[in-house]
C-alpha positions as CSV (number, residue, x, y, z in Angstrom):
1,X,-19.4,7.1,-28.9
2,X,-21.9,4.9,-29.0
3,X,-22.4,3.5,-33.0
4,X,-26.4,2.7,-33.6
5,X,-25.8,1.6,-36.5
6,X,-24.5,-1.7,-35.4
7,X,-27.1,-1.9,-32.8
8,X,-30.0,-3.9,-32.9
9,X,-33.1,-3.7,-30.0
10,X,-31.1,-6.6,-27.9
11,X,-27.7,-5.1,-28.1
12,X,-29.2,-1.7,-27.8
13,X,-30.5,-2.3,-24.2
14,X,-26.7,-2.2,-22.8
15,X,-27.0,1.5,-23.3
16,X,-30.0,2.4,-21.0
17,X,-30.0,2.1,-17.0
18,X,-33.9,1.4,-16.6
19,X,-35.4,2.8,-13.4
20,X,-38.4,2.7,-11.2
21,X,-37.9,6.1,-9.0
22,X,-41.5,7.3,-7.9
23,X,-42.0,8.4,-4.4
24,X,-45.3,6.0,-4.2
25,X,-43.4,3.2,-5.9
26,X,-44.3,-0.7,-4.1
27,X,-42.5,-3.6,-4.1
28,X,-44.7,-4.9,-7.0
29,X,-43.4,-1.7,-9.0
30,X,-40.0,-2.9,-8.4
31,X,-40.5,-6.7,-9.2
32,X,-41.9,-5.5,-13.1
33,X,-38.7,-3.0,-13.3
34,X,-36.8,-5.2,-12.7
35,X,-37.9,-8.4,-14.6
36,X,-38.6,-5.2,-17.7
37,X,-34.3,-4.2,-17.3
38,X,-34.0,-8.1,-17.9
39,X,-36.1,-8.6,-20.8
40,X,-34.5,-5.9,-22.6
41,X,-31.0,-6.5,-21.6
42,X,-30.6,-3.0,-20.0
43,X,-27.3,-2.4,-18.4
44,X,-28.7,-1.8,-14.8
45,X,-31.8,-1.1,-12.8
46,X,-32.3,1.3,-10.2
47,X,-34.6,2.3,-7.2
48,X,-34.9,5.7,-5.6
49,X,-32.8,4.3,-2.5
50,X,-30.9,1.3,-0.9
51,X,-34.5,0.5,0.5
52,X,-35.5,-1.5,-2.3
53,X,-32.1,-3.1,-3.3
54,X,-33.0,-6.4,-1.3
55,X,-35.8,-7.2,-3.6
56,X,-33.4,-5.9,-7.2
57,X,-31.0,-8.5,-5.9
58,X,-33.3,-11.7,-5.8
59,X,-34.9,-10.0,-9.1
60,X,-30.9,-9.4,-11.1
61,X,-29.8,-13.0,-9.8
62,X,-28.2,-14.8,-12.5
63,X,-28.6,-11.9,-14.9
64,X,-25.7,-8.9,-16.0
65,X,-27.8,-6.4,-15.1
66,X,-26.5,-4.4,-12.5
67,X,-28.3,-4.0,-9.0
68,X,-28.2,0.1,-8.5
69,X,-29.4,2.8,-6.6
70,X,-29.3,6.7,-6.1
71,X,-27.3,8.4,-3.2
72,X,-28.7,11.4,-1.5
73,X,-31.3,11.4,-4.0
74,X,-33.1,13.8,-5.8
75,X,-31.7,16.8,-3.5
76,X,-27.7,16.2,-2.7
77,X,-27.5,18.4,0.2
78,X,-27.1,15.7,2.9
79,X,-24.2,16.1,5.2
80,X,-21.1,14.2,3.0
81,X,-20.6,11.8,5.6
82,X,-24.4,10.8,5.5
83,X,-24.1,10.3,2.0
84,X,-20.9,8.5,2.5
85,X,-22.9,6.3,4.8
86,X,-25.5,5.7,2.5
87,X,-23.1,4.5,0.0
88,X,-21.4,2.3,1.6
89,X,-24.7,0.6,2.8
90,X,-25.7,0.6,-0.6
91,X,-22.7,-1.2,-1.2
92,X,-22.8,-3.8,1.3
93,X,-26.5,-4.8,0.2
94,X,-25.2,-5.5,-3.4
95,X,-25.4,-2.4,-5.4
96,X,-23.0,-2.6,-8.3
97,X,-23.5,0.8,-9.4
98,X,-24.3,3.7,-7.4
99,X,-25.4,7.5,-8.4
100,X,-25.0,11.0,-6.4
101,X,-26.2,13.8,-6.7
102,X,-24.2,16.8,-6.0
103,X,-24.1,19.2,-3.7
104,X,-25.4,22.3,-5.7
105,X,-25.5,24.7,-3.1
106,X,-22.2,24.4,-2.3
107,X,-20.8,25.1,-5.7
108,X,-23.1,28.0,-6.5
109,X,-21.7,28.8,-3.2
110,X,-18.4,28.6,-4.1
111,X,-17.2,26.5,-1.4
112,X,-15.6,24.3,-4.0
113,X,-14.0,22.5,-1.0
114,X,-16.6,20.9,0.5
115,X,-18.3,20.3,-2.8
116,X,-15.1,18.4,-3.5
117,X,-14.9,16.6,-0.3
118,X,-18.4,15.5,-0.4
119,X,-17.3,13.7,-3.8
120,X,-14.0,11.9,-2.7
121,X,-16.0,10.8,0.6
122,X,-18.3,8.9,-1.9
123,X,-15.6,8.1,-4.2
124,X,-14.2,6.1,-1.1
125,X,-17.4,5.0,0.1
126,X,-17.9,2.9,-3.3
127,X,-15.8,0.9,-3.6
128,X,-15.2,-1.3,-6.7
129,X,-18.6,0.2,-7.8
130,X,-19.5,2.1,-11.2
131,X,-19.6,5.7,-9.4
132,X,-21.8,8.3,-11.3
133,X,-21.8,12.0,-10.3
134,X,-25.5,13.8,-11.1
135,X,-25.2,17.3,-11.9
136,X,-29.1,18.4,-12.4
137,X,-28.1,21.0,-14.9
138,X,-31.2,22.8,-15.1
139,X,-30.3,24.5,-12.4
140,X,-26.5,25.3,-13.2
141,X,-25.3,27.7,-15.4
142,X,-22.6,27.4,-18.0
143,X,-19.4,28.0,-15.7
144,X,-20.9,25.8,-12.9
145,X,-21.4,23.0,-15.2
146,X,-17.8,23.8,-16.2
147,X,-16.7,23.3,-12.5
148,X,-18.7,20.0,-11.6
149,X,-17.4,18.1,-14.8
150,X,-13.6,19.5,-14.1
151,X,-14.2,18.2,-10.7
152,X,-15.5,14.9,-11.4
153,X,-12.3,14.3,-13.9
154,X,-9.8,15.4,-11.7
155,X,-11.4,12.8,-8.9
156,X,-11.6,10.2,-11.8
157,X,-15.5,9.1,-11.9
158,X,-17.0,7.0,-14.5
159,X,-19.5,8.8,-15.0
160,X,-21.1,12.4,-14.8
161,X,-25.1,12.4,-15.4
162,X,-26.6,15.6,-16.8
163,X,-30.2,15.0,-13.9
164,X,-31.9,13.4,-11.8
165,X,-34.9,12.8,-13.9
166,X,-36.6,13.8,-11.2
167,X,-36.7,18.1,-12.6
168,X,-36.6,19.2,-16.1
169,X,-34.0,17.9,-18.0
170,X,-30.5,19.1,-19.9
171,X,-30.4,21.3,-23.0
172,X,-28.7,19.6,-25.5
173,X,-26.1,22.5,-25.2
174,X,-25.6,21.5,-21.9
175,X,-25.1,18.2,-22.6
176,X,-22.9,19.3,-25.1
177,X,-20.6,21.5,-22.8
178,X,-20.4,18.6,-20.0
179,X,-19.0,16.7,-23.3
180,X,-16.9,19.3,-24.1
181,X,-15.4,19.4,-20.7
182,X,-14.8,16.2,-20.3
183,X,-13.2,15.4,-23.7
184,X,-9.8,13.2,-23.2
185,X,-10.7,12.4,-19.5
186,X,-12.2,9.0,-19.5
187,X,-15.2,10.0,-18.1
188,X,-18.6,8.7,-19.5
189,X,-21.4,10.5,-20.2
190,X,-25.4,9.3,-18.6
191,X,-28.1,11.1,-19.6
192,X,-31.6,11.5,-17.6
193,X,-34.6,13.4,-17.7
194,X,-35.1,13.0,-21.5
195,X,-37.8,15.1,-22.5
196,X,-41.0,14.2,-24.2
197,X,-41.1,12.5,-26.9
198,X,-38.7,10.6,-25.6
199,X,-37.7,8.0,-27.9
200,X,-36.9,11.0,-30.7
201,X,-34.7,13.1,-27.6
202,X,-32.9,9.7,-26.5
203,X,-31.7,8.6,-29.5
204,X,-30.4,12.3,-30.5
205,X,-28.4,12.2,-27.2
206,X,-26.7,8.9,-28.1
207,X,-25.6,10.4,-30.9
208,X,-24.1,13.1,-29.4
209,X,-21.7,11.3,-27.4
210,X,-23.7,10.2,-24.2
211,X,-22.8,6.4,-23.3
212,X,-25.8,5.4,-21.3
213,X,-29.9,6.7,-20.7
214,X,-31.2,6.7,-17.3
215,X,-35.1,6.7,-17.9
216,X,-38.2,4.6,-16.5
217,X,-38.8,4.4,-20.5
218,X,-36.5,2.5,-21.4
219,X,-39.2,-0.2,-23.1
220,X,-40.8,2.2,-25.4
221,X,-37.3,4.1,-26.3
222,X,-36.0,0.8,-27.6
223,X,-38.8,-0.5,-28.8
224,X,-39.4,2.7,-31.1
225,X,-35.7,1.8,-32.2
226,X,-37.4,0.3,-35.9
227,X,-39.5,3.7,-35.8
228,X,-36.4,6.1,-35.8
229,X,-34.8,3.9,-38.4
230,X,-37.6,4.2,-40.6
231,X,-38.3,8.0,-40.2
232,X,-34.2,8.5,-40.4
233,X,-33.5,9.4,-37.0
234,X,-31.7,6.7,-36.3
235,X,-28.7,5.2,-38.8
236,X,-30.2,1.9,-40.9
237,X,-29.0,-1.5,-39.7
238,X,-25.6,-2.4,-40.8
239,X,-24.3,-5.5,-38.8
């Protein structure tokens, strides 16, 4: 669990993957994400797709943040070997860390075996890359949500991410259960689509257990940091 209390705003960074993810986003849009993920020392930066990964490369050069990218993003219902496909191209243009999002019709299906196929194909498709399973739990209930995280232990993830960002976000109860579930198994826990206001949501989810934010507010979440402190949100300084 991630201790704020020994955080200050540089150190703090590590704990958000900053993002630039709109469907209208440019190339110039990409270039200030990136160059924002550096300034703040955020622990990766990612585009919608592979498309833009070129550019994040030539921006992350010489830096530890982490070139990344989404996988069959926002939906998750491309054929597994597609996605596979994707990843591995992801892979092979320098993404360090790559996100999917799952299948959900599938499991509210209950075909359970090709909504775990289409995660090992991934798993296999990534490599030596930080793998990150998306769940969008807004549209899951309880027992799916159960499923998906069991799932993604038993394949051995690093991470399971409550959204996409790209619908309405989790509840913190059901961030709490996908905590819950995946007590003891190693896997870490992303949070995305943090509600408004933001900085107030974010910080409450770090608290809770989640490891890293996914947001395109990564700036103004860490830079309220002295704001939460002050108001008692956020734990005082103790170095």
């Amino acid at each position: 669990m991630v201790d704020l209390s020994k955080l200050d705003k540089w150190a703090l960074g590590k704990c958000f993957d900053h993002s630039v993810l709109p469907k209208q986003t440019t190339e110039d849009d990409i270039r200030a994400g990136c160059r924002e993920a550096v300034a703040y020392n955020c622990a990766a930066f990612y585009s919608a797709s592979a498309y833009w990964t070129p550019v994040v490369v030539e921006e992350l050069a010489g830096t530890d943040v982490l070139v990344a990218t989404g996988i069959g993003f926002p939906w998750g219902a491309q054929p597994s070997k597609i996605k596979a496909l994707e990843t591995e191209q992801a892979v092979a243009a320098g993404c360090a860390s790559v996100d999917t999002v799952i299948n959900q019709g599938a499991l509210k299906s209950r075909r359970l075996a090709e909504f775990r196929q289409d995660l090992v194909d991934y798993k296999a498709a990534a490599g030596e890359a930080l793998t990150k399973v998306i769940l969008d739990t807004c549209f899951l209930t309880d027992e799916e949500i159960v499923i998906a995280c069991e799932t993604i232990a038993e394949i051995g993830f690093d991470y399971a991410k409550t959204s996409t960002g790209q619908f309405e976000g989790p509840t913190m109860e059901q961030f709490l259960l996908m905590r819950d579930t995946l007590a003891g198994s190693g896997v870490k826990l992303k949070v995305a689509g943090v509600k408004v206001p933001r900085p107030q949501n974010a910080y409450c989810f770090l608290m809770a257990g989640a490891d890293l934010i996914g947001t395109r507010a990564a700036v103004a979440i860490i830079e309220a940091l002295d704001q939460m402190r002050e108001i008692g949100i956020v734990p005082a300084y103790q170095p």
